[in-house]
C-alpha positions as CSV (number, residue, x, y, z in Angstrom):
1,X,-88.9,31.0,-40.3
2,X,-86.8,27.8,-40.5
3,X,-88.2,27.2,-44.0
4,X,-87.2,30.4,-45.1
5,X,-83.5,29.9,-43.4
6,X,-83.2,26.5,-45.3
7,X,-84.7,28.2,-48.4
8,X,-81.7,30.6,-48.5
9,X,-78.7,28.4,-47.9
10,X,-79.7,26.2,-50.7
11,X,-79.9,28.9,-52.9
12,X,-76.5,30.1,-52.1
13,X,-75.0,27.2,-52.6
14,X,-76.4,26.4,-56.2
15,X,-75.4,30.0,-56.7
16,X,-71.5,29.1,-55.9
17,X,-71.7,25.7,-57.7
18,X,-73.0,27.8,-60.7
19,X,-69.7,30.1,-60.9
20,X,-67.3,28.9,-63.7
21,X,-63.7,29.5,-62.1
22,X,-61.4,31.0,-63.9
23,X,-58.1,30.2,-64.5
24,X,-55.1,32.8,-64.5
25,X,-52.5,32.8,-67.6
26,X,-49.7,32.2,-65.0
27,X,-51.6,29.4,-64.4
28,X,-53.0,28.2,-67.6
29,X,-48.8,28.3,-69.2
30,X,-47.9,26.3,-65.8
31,X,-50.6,23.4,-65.9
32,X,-52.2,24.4,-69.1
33,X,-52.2,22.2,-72.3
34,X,-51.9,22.9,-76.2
35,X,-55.1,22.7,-77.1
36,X,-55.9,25.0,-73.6
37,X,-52.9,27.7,-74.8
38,X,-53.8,28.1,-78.2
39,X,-57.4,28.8,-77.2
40,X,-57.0,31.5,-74.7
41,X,-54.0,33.2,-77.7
42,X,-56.9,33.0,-80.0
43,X,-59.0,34.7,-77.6
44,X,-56.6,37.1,-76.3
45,X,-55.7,38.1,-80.3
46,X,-59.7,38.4,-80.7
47,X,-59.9,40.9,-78.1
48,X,-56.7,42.8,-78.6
49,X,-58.2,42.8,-82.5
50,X,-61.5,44.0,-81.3
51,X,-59.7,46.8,-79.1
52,X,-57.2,47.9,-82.0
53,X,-60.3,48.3,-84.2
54,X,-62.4,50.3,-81.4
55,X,-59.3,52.4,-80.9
56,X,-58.8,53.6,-84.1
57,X,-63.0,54.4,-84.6
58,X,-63.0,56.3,-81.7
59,X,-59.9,58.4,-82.7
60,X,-61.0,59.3,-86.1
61,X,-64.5,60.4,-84.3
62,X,-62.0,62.9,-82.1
63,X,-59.9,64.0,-85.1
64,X,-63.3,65.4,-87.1
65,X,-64.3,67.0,-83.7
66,X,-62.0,68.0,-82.4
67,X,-61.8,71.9,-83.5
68,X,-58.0,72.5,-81.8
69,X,-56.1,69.9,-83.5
70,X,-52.7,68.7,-81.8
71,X,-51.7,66.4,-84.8
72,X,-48.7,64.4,-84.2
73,X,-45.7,65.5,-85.4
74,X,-43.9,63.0,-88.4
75,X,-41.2,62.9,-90.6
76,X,-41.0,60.9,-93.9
77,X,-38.9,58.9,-96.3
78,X,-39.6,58.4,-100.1
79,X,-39.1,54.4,-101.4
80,X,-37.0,54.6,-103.9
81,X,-35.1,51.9,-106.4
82,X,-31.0,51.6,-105.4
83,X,-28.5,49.1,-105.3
84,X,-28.6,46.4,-102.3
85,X,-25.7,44.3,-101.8
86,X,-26.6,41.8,-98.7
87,X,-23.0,39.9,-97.3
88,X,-22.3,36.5,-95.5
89,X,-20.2,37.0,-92.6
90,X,-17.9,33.9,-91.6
91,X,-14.8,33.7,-89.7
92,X,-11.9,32.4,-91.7
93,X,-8.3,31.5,-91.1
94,X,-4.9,32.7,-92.4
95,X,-3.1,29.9,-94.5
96,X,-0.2,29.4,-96.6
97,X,0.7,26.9,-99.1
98,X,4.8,27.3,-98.2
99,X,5.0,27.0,-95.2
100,X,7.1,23.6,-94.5
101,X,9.7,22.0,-92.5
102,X,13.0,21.4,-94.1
103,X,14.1,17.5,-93.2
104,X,17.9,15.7,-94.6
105,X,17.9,13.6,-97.3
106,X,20.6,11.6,-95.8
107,X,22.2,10.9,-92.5
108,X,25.0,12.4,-91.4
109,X,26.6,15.3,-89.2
110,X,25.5,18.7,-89.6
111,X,28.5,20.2,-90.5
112,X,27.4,24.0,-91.2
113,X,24.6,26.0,-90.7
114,X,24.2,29.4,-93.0
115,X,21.3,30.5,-92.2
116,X,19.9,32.5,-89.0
117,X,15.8,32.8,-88.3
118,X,14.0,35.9,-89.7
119,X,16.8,35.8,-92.5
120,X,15.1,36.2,-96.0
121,X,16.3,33.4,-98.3
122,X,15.7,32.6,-102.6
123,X,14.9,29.6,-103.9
124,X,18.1,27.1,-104.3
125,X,19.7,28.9,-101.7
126,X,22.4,26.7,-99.7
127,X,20.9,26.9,-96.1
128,X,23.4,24.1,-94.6
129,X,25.6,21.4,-95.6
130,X,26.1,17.5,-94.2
131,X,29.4,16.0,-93.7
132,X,29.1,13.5,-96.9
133,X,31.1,10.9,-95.4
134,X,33.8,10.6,-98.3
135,X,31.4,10.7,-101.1
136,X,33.1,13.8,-102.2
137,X,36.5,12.0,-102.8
138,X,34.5,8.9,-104.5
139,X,33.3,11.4,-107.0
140,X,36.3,13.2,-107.7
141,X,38.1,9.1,-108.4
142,X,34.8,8.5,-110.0
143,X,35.2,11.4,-112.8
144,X,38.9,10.5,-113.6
145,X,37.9,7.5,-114.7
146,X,34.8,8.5,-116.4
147,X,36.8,10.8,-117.8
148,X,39.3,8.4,-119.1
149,X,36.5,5.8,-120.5
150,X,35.2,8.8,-122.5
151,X,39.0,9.8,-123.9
152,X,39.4,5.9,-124.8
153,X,35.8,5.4,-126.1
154,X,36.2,8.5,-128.5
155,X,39.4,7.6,-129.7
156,X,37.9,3.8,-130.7
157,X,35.2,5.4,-132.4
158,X,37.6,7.3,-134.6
159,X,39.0,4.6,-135.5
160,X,35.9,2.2,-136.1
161,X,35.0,5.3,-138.5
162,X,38.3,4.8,-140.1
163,X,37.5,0.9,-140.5
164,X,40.3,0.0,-138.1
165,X,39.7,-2.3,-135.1
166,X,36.6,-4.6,-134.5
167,X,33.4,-3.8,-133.7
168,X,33.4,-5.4,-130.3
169,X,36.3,-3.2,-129.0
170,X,34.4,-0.3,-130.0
171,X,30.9,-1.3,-128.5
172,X,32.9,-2.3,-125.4
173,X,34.3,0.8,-124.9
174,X,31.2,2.5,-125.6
175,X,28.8,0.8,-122.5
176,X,32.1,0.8,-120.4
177,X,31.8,4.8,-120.6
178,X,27.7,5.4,-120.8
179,X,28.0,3.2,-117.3
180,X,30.5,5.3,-116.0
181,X,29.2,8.4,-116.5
182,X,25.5,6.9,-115.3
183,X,27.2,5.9,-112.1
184,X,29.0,9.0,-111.7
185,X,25.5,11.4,-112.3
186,X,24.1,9.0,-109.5
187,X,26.5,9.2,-107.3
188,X,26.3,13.3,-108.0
189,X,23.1,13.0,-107.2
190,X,23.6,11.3,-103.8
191,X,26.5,13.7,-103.0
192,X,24.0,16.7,-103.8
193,X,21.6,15.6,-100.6
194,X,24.2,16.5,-98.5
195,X,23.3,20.2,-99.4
196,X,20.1,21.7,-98.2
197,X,18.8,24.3,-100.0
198,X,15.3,26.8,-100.3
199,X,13.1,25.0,-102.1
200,X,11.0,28.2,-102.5
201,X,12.1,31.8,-102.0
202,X,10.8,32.8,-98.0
203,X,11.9,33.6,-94.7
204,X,13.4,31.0,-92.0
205,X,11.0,30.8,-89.3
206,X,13.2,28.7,-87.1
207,X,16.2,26.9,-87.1
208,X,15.7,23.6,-85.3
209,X,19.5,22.1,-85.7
210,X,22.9,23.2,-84.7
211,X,26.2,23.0,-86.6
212,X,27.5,19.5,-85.1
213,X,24.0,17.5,-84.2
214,X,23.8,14.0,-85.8
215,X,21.1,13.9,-88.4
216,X,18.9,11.1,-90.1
217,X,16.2,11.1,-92.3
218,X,12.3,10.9,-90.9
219,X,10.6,12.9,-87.8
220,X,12.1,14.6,-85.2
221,X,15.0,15.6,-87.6
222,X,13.6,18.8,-88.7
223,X,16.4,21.4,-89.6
224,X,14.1,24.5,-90.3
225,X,10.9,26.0,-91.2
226,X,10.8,28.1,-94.3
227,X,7.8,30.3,-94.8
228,X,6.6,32.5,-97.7
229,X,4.3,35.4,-96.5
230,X,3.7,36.8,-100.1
231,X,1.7,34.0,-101.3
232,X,-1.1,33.8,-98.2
233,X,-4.8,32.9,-98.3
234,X,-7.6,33.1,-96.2
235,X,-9.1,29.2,-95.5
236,X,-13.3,29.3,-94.1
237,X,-15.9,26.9,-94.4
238,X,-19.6,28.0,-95.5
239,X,-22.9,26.7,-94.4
240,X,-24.0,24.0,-97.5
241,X,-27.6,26.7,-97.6
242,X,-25.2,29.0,-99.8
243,X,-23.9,26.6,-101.7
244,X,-25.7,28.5,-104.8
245,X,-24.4,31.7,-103.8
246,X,-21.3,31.4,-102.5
247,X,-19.2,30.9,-106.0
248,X,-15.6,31.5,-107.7
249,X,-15.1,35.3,-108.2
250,X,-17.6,36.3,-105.9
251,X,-16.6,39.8,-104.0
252,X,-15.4,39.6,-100.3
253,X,-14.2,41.9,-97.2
254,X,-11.5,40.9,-95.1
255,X,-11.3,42.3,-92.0
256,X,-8.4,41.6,-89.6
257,X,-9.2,42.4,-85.9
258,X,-5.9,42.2,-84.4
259,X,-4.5,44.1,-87.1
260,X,-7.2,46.2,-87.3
261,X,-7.2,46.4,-91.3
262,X,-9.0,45.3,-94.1
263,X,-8.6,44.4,-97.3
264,X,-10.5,43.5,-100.7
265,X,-10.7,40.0,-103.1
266,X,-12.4,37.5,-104.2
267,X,-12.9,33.7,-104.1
268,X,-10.4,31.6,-105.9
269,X,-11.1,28.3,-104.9
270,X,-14.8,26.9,-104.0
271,X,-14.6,23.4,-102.1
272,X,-16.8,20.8,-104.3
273,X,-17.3,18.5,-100.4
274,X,-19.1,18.6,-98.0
275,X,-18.0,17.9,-94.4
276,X,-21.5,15.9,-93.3
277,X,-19.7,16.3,-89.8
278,X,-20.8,20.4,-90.0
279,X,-23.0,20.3,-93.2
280,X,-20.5,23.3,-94.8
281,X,-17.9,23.2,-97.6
282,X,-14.5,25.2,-97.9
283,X,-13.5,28.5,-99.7
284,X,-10.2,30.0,-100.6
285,X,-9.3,33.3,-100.6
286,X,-6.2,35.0,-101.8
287,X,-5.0,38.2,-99.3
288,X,-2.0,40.2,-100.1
289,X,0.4,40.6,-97.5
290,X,2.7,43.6,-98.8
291,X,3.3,44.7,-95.2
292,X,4.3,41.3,-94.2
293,X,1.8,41.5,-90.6
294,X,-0.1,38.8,-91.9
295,X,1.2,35.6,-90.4
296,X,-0.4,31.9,-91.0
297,X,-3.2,31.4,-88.8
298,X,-4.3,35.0,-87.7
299,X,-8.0,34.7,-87.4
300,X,-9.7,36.8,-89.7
301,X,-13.5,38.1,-90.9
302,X,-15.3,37.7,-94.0
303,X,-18.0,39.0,-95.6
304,X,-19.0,37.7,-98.8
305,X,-21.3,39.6,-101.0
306,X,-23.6,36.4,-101.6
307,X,-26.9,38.2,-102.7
308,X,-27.1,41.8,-105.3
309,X,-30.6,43.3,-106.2
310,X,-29.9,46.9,-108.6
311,X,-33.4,48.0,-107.9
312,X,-34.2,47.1,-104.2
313,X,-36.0,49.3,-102.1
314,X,-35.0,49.7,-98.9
315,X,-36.2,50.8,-95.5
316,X,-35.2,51.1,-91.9
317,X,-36.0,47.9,-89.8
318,X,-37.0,50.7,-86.7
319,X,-40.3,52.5,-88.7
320,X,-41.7,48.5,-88.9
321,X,-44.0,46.6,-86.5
322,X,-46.1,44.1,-86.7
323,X,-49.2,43.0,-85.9
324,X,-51.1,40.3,-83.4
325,X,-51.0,37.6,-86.6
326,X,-47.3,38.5,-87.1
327,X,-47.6,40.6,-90.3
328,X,-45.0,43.5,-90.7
329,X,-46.2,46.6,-91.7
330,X,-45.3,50.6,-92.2
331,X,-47.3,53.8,-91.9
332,X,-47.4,55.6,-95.2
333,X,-49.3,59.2,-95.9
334,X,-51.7,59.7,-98.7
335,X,-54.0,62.9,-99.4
336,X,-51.3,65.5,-98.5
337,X,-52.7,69.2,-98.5
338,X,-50.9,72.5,-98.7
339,X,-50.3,72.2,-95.2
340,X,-48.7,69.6,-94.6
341,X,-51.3,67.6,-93.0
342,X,-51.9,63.5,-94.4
343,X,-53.4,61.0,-93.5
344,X,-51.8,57.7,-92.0
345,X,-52.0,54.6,-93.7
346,X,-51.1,51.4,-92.4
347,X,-49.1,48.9,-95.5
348,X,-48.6,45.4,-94.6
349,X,-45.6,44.5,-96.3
350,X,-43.3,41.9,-97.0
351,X,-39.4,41.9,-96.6
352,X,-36.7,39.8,-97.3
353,X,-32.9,40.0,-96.3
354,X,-31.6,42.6,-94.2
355,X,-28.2,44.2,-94.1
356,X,-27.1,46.6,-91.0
357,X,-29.6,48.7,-90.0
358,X,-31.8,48.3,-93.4
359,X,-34.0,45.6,-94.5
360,X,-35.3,45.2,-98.4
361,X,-38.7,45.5,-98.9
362,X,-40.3,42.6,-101.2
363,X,-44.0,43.6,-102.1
364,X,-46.5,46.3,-101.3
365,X,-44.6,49.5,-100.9
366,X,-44.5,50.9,-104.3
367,X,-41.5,53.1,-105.4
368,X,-42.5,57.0,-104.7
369,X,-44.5,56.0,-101.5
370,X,-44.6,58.4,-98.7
371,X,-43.5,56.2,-95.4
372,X,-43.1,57.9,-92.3
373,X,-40.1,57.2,-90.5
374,X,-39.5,59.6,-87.1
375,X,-43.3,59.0,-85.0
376,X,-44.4,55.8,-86.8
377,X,-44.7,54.4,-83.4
378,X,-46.8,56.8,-81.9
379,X,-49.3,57.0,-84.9
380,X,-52.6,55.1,-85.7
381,X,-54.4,54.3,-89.3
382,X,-56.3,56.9,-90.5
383,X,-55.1,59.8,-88.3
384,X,-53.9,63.0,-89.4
385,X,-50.7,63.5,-89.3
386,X,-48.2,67.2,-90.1
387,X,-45.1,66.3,-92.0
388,X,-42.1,68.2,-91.0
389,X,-39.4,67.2,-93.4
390,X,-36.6,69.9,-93.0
C-alpha cells in the first residue's frame, strides 16, 4: 500500500514539472522582450489569419444553404477619373513693407505738429516742422548774395564775349558764383530736414511727440508711425519636404479667423534659405486689404494647393480597412444579376494623399469599379450582397 502511495506522488509531481506555464500578454508587454513580442504578434496574426479564413469558408457554406436568404443590405459608389487638388495648411502672419517710424533729421524743438493718428496722409505730405534755429534767415542772406555773384558773373561773361576785361576776372567771377549757389543748395538742403514729411502715402498710426518736446536724431526720438494698409502680405515659413512644390505662382487660400473671411492669391516671393534652426524656408504672399480690417500681424491660415492630379480617383477614407499585415483594402461587387444581388470582393489597394474626408486611390481600383460604400464594414469576401442604390 505504501508502494503504491509513493508510486502516485511521484507521478504527480513529474506531471506538474511537465506543465509549460504560460505567460499572459499583460505580462509578456510588461517583462517581455523584442524578440518575445514579435513572436507572440506573429502568432497572434497566424491565428487571427487562420480564423478570418475559417470565417469566410464557413459563411459561403451558409450562403449556398441557406434557402431564406437575409443578404445584407449595401450601397455603392462607381470609381471614376476627376480633378484632385491636395493643399498645405500653414499658419502665416500679416506683414507690411511700410510700416515705419518717422525719426528727425536734425535736432531741434518741435515746433508744430499737423498731423493727428488715424489721419490718412500722401506721400510728401508736411506732417510737422522743427524750429531751424536761424537757418531760415542764413538762407534768405545766402540767396542775395548768390544772387548778386550770378548778376556780376553774367555781366563779366558779356563782356569777356565782347573781348573786354581779362580772363582772370571772368573765371573769378565765375567759381565765386558756382560756390555760392553750391553752398546755398546745401544749406537748402539742411534747412529742408527741419520739415517732416510722408515718405509714402498711409495712415498715422501714432503720434509719439508733442508740439514743444526737444528733439535729436537716434532712438527714443520717434515722432510717428506711418502705416500703409493697401500694400499688405502674408509672411509663413514651410517645412524644407515641400521645397519642390511649394513654388512662385502657386494657388493659395487665406483664411482669417478673427475676421472670419477669406480671400484668394498666390505666391510672389519663395525664400531661397533655409533656417537649419526649424529646417523650413519663407513665402510671401500678397492679400488685398480693400476693407482696410487687415492690420500687420493678424494671424492668418494658408492652404497652398502644393499637389494637382486631373484624373485621380477618389474614395472615402470611412469604406477602407485594413488588414492584420497593415494592407488597406475595399469591398467591391462583381457578377451583379437582375436583382440586385453581387458578390463581395475584397481589393487591396494602395492610396496616397488625402484631402478632407477623401483620400486618392493609387493602384488596384480600376475606373468603373463597383465599391460599396454604406455596409462595407459589416460585409465579408465572397458573400452576397443586394445593392440598394436609390
Amino acid at each position: 500500500m505504501k508502494k503504491i502511495y509513493l508510486l502516485l506522488v511521484i507521478t504527480l509531481v513529474l506531471i506538474s514539472c511537465g506543465e509549460k506555464k504560460t505567460t499572459s500578454v499583460e505580462d509578456l508587454v510588461s517583462t517581455g522582450t523584442l524578440k518575445e513580442l514579435t513572436a507572440k504578434k506573429q502568432e497572434i496574426t497566424a491565428k487571427l489569419n487562420t480564423i478570418t479564413t475559417e470565417l469566410e469558408i464557413i459563411n459561403n457554406a451558409i450562403s449556398k444553404k441557406d434557402t431564406i436568404k437575409k443578404l445584407p443590405l449595401i450601397t455603392t459608389i462607381t470609381a471614376k477619373e476627376e480633378v484632385f487638388k491636395h493643399y498645405l495648411e500653414i499658419q502665416g502672419s500679416v506683414k507690411t513693407k511700410q510700416n515705419i517710424l518717422i525719426y528727425p533729421e536734425m535736432p531741434g524743438i518741435l515746433k508744430r505738429v499737423l498731423v493727428k493718428e488715424g489721419q490718412q496722409v500722401s506721400k510728401g505730405q508736411l506732417l510737422a516742422t522743427i524750429d531751424d534755429g536761424g537757418l531760415s534767415n542764413q538762407v534768405a542772406q545766402l540767396e542775395a548774395t548768390t544772387q548778386l555773384a550770378k548778376t556780376t558773373y553774367e555781366r563779366q561773361k558779356r563782356l569777356w564775349e565782347q573781348k573786354i576785361g581779362s580772363e582772370i576776372q571772368f573765371l573769378q567771377t565765375k567759381t565765386s558764383y558756382e560756390a555760392q549757389k553750391n553752398t546755398l543748395k546745401q544749406l537748402k538742403s539742411q534747412q529742408a530736414k527741419a520739415s517732416i514729411r510722408a515718405p509714402f502715402s498711409g495712415v498715422i498710426d501714432d503720434v509719439m511727440k508733442e508740439t514743444g518736446t526737444v528733439i535729436a536724431p537716434g532712438q527714443g526720438s520717434e515722432i510717428f508711425r506711418i502705416v500703409n494698409l493697401k500694400n499688405m502680405y502674408l509672411e509663413a515659413e514651410v517645412p524644407e519636404r515641400y521645397i519642390t512644390s511649394i513654388t512662385k505662382n502657386k494657388e493659395v487660400t487665406i483664411e482669417f479667423p478673427v475676421l472670419g473671411t477669406s480671400v484668394n492669391s498666390k505666391i510672389r516671393q519663395v525664400g531661397s534659405f533655409i533656417n537649419p534652426n526649424n529646417r523650413s524656408f519663407k513665402i510671401e504672399v500678397p492679400v488685398a486689404n480693400k476693407s482696410g480690417n487687415i492690420k500687420p500681424n493678424l494671424t492668418a491660415k494658408l492652404q497652398i494647393n502644393d499637389y494637382t492630379d486631373k484624373s485621380a480617383i477618389l474614395i472615402p477614407q470611412s469604406i477602407i480597412s485594413e488588414n492584420a499585415n497593415g494592407e488597406q483594402f475595399v469591398y467591391a461587387i462583381k457578377n451583379k444579376n437582375s436583382n440586385n444581388e453581387a458578390i463581395a470582393e475584397r481589393v487591396v489597394i494602395i492610396t496616397g494623399k488625402t484631402q478632407g474626408n477623401f483620400i486618392e486611390v493609387l493602384e488596384n481600383l480600376p475606373v468603373g469599379t463597383e465599391i460599396i460604400k454604406e455596409g462595407a464594414r459589416s460585409v465579408n469576401n465572397g458573400q452576397t450582397v443586394k445593392v440598394i442604390n436609390k
